[in-house]
Every structure is written in C-alpha cells, then in structure tokens.
N, C-alpha and C positions, 0 to 999 in steps of 0.2 A: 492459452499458449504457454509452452511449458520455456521457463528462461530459469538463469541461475545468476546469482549474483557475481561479479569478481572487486569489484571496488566496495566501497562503503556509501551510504547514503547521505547527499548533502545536499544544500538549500533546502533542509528541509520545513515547511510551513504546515498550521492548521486549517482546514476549506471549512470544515462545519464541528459543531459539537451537540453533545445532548440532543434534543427535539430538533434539532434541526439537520440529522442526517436521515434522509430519506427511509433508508433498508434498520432503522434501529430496531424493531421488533423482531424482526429474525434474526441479525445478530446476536441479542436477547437472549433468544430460546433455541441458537446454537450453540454459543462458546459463553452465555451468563451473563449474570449482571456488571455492571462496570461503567465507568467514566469515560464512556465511547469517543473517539475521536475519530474527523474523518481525516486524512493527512496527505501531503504530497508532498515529492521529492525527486533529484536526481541523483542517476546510478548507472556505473558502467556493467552490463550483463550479456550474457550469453546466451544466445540462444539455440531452438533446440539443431538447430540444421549447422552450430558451431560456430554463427558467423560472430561479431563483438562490436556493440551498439552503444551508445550513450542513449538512454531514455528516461524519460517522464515517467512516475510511476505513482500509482495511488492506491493506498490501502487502511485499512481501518486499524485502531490502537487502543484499548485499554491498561487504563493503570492494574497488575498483580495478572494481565493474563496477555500482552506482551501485543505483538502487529501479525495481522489477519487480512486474508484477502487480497494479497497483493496482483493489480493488475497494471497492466502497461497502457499507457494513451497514448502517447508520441514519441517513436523514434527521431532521435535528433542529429542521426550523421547515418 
C-alpha cells in the first residue's frame, strides 16, 4: 500500500534484532550487511486515495544504510 509520510515518527521501540528477525537473510542479500533492527512506530500519513491516518508502522534499520521496508499494521483513527 503506497502511504507518505506527513508527521515525524514517534514512540518509537526495537521488536527484534540480529538472529532474531525472521526475513534477516534477505535483507542480507538486498540492501547488505549491517546491525539489522526490526523497529516500530507511530506516524501520521497519507494515503494513496488522500485520506490522513494515524498509524502503526514497522520497518527494518541498519546502522550506515538507514530504514527499509516500511509497512503499515494498524490504522488508528
């Protein structure tokens, strides 16, 4: 689902790291080696049909190659 940001991301916490995020080898052998983090957060964005949502959002982080993968779990309004 294609969204865009308009706020900044807050509350943001770590869910897993290293060996313990499921999808780490393809990660890996997409975007490289690194101190994988899996991460979640919230954020007000937009989505594609215009509408502007508060949502839950999870995406993957390495240190020197920045946050990957951003998907949405829970709309919250």
């Amino acid at each position: 689902m294609f969204f865009e940001f308009i706020g900044e991301l807050s509350e943001v916490e770590t869910i897993a790291s290293g060996r313990g995020i499921k999808e780490i080898a393809s990660l890996r052998k997409v975007f490289g080696r690194g101190n994988w983090r899996k991460r979640k957060g919230m954020a007000t964005i937009r989505l594609a049909d215009e509408t502007v949502h508060t949502a839950e959002l999870h995406w993957y982080e390495a240190t020197g190659l920045g946050k990957k993968e951003f998907k949405i779990k829970r709309i919250l309004d």
